[in-house]
C-alpha positions as CSV (number, residue, x, y, z in Angstrom):
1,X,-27.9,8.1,4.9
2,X,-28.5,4.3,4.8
3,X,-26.4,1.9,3.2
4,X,-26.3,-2.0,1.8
5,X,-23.0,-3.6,3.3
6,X,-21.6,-6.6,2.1
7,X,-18.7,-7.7,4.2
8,X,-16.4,-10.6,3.9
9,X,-16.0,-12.4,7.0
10,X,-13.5,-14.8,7.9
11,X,-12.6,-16.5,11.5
12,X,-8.6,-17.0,10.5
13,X,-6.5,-17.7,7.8
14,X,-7.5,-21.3,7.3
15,X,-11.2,-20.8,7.7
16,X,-13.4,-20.4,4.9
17,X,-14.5,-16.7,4.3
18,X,-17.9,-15.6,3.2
19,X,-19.8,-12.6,2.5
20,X,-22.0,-11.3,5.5
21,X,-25.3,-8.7,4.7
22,X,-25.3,-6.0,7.0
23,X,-28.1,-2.6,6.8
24,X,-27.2,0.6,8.4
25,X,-28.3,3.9,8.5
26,X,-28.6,7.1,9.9
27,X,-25.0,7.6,8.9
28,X,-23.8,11.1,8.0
29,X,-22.5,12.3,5.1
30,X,-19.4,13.6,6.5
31,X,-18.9,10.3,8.2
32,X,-15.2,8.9,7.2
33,X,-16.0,5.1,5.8
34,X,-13.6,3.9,8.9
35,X,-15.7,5.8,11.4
36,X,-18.8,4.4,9.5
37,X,-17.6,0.7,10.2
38,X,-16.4,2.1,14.1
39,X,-20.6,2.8,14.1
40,X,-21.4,-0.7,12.8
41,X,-19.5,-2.6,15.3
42,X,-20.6,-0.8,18.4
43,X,-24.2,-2.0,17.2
44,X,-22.8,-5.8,16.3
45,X,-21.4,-5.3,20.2
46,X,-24.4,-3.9,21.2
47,X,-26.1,-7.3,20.2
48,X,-23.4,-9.3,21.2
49,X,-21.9,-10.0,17.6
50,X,-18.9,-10.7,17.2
51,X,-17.3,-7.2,15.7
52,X,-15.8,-6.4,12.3
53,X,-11.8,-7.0,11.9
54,X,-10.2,-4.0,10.3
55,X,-6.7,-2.8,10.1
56,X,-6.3,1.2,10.8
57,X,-4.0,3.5,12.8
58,X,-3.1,7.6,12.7
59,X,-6.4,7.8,10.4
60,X,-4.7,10.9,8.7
61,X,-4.0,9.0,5.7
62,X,0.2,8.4,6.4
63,X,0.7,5.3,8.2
64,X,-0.4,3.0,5.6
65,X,-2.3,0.6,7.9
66,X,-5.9,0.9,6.1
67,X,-6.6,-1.4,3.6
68,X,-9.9,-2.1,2.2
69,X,-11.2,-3.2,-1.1
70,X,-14.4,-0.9,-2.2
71,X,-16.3,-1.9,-4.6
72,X,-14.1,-3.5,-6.5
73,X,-11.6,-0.3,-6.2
74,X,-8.6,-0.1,-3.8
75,X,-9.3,2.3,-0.8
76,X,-12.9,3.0,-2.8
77,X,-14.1,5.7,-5.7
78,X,-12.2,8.6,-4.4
79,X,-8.3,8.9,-6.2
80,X,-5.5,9.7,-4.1
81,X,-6.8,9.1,-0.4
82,X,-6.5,6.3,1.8
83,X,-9.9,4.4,3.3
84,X,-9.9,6.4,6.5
85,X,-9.8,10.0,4.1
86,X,-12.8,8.5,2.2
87,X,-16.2,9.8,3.4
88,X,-19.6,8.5,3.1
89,X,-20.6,11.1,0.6
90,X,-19.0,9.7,-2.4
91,X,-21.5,7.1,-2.2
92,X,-25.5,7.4,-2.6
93,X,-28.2,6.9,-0.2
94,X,-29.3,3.8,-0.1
95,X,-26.0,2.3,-2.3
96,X,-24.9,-1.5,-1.3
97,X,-21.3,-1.5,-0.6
98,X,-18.8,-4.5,-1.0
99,X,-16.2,-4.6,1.6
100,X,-13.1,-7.0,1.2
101,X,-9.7,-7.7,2.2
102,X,-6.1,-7.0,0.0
103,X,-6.3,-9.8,-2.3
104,X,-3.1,-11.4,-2.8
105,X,-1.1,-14.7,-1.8
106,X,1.5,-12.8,-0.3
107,X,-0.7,-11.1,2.1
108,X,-2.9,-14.0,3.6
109,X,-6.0,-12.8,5.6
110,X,-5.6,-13.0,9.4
111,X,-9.2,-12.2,9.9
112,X,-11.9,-10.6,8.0
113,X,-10.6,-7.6,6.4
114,X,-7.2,-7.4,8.0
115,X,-3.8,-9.3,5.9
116,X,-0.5,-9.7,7.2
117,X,1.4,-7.2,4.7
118,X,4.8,-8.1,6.2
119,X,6.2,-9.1,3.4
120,X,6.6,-5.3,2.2
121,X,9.0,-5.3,6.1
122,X,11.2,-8.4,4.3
123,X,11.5,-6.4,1.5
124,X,12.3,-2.9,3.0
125,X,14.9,-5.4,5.4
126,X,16.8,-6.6,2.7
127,X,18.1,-3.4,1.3
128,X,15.5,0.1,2.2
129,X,17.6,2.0,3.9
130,X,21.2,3.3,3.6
131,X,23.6,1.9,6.2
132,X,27.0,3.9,5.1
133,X,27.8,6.8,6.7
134,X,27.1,9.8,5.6
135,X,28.7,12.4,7.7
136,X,27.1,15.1,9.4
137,X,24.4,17.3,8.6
138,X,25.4,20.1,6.2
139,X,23.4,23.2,5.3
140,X,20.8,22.3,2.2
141,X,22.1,24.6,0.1
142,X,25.4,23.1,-0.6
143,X,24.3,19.6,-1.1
144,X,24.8,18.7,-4.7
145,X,21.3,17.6,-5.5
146,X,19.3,19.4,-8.0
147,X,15.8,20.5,-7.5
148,X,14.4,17.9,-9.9
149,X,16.0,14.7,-8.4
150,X,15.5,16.0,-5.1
151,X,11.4,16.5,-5.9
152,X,10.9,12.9,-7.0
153,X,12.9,11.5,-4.2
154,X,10.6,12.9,-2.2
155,X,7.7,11.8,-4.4
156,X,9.3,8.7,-4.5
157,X,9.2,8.5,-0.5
158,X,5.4,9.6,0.0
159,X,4.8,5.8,-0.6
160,X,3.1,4.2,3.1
161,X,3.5,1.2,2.1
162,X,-0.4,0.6,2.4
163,X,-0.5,-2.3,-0.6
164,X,-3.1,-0.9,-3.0
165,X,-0.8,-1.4,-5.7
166,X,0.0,-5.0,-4.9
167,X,-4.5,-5.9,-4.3
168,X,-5.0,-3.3,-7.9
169,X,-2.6,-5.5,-9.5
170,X,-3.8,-8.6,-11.5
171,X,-0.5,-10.1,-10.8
172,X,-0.3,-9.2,-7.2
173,X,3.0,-7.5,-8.5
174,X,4.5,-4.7,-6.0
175,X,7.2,-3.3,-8.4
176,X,5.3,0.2,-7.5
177,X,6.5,-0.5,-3.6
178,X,9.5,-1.7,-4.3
179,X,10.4,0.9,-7.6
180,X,9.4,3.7,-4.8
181,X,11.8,2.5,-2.5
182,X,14.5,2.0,-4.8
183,X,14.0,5.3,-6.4
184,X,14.1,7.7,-3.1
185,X,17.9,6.3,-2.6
186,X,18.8,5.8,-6.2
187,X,18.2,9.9,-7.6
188,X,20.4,10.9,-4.2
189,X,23.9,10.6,-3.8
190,X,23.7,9.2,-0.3
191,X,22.4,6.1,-1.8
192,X,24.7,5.5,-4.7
193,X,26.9,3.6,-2.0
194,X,25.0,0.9,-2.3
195,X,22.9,0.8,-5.5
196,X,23.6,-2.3,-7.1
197,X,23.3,-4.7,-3.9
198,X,20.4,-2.6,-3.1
199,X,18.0,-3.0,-6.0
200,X,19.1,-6.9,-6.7
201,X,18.3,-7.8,-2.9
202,X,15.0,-6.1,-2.9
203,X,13.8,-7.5,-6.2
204,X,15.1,-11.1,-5.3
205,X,13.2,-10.9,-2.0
206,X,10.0,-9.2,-4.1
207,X,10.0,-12.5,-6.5
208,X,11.0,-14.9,-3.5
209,X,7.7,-13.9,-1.6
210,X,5.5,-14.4,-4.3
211,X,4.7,-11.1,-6.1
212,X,4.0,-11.4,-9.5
213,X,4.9,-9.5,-12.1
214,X,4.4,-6.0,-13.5
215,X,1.6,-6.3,-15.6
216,X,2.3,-2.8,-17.5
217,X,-1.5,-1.5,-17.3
218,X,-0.5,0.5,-14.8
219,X,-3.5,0.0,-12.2
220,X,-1.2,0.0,-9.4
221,X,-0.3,3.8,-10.2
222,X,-4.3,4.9,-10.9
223,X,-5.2,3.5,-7.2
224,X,-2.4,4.7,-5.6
225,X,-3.5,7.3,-2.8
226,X,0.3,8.8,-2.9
227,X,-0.1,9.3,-6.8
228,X,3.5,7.2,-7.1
229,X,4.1,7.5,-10.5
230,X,4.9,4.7,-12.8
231,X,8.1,6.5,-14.1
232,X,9.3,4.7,-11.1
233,X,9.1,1.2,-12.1
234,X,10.9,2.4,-15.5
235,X,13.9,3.4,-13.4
236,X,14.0,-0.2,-11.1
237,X,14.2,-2.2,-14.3
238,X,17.4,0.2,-15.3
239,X,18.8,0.4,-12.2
240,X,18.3,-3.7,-12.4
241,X,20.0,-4.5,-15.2
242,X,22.8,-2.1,-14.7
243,X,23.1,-3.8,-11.4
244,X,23.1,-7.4,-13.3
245,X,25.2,-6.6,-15.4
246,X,28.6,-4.2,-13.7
247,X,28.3,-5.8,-10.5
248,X,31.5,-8.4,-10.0
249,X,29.2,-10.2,-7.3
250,X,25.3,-11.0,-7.3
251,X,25.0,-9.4,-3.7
């Protein structure tokens, strides 16, 4: 297969970026689109180009470190897989493809396609985690979670933090990120502890960074590739304003 890429290129973050033509073939079809670009910047090296900046890690779709915006699609055509679980057959022979970075002010571009997403790390450091103790480990059995709460807890905790919902978003909102995060302490009784400081830090630090708003058309949930259901932002807002309003202190 041959392909049309269109890559944005960009030195650093206060450079001006453009879009850069490239032509490639003999690309298979069970090529991963990572491995594809891998096969493009051996031959940029090969002619002593500079190579293509791309973020990417386990490439087993977990760590949340791929981040590429396909054809106007985040992590490309396919639903529910990351960039490094798409393959080159979901696109046709000959097909120009459009390569960009996470667009969003709160992840500026370091270079080419690679952003800082460290603001999802401020947010996860002012309350995504639980720091009481819990005492020890008891058999599963007898832990007074039912099967429902427990299932979307763990739904809820599939999220890898990659940003597709924040660069799907036309308000660069991440309530998807931050409602996951909330959610997988909020349904269990380990995190009850601290609920209210929880969710009111984590939101204040989401608005404080520059997120915008939920934009309620849900585009952050259809290019998820954990699936993170939207039911989850439903149940930050509640878990918000109970906080706002039965808490004796802000934080």
């Amino acid at each position: 297969m041959k392909f049309k890429l269109n890559i944005w290129r960009q030195k650093d973050a206060k450079s001006k970026g453009y879009f850069q033509r490239y032509d490639i073939d003999n690309i298979s079809p069970d090529c991963s689109f990572l491995e594809m670009l891998d096969i493009l910047n051996e031959s940029l090296v090969d002619k002593f180009e500079h190579p293509v900046c791309f973020d990417n890690d386990c490439r087993e779709g977990i760590c949340g470190m791929c981040g590429l915006y396909i054809n106007g699609q985040a992590h490309g055509p396919d639903s529910g897989v990351t960039t490094c679980q798409l393959h080159m057959r979901r696109f046709t022979d000959g097909q120009t493809i459009t390569i960009e970075p996470w667009r969003a002010k709160p992840f500026p571009i370091i270079k080419d396609l690679v952003v800082d997403r460290s603001a999802f790390d401020k947010i996860i450091q002012e309350g995504g985690y639980i720091s009481v103790t819990t005492g020890g480990v008891v058999d599963g059995n007898s832990i007074p979670i039912s099967k429902e709460k427990a299932d979307k807890a763990m739904d809820a905790a599939s999220c890898i933090g990659c940003g597709a919902c924040v660069a799907a978003c036309k308000n660069a909102s991440a309530m998807l990120f931050v409602s996951a995060k909330v959610s997988q302490f909020s349904l269990l009784p380990q995190g009850k502890i601290e609920a209210k400081t929880r969710v009111q830090k984590m939101v204040s630090k989401m608005n404080e960074l520059g997120f915008g708003g939920c934009t309620n058309t849900y585009a952050c949930q259809a290019e998820c590739p954990k699936s993170i259901s939207r039911e989850n932002i439903a149940r930050l807002n509640r878990e918000f304003i109970i906080a706002k309003t039965t808490s004796e202190e802000l934080f």
